[in-house]
C-alpha positions in Angstrom: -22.1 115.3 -14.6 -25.7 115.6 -15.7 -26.4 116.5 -19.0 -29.1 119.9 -18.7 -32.2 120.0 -20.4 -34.7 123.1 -20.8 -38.4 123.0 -21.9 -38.8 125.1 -25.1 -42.1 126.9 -26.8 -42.4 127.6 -30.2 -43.2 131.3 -30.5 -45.2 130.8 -33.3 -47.0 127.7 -33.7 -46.6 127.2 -29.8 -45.5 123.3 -30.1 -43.6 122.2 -26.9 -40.8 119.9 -26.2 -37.3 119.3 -24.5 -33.5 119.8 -25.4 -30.8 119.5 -24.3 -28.9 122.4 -23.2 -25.6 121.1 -25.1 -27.8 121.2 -28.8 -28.7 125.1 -28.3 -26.6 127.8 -29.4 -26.5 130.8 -27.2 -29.5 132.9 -25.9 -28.7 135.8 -28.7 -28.4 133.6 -31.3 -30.9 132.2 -34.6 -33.0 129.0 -33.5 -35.0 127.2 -36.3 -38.5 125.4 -34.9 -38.4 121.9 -36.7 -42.3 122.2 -36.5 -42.9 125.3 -38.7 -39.5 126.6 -39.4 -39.7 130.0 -37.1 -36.5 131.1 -37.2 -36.0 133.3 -34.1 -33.4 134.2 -31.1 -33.3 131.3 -28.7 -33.9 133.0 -25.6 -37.7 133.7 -27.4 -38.2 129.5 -27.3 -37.8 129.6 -23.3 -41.0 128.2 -22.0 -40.7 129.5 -18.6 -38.3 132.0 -16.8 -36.2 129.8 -15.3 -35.7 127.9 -18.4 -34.1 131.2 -19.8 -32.1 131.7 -16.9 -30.5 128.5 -17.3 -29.9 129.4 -20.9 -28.1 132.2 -19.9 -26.1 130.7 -17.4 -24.9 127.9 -18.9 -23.4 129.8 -22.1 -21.8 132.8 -19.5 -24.3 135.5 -20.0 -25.1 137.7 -17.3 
């Protein structure tokens, strides 16, 4: 199996870059920007739609 990766955005200092899905907690939960230490839900470092989608998805939410 593939390991999945998602593009994420900084909501606050706007840096981008790639994780893999396995290293995120879950959409709901506290993420911590390594760039400029935002500390805010996952699901708000999504850069696109989809990327959220598969967030969701891959840790059971609806």
């Amino acid at each position: 199996m593939q390991e999945a990766w998602i593009q994420l955005q900084c909501p606050d200092c706007t840096t981008e870059w790639e994780q893999r899905l396995s290293e995120l907690p879950a959409s709901g939960e506290r993420f911590q920007c390594d760039h400029c230490d935002a500390y805010t839900p996952t699901a708000e470092f999504a850069k696109t739609t989809r990327d959220l989608e598969v967030l969701r998805e891959m840790n059971g939410e609806e």
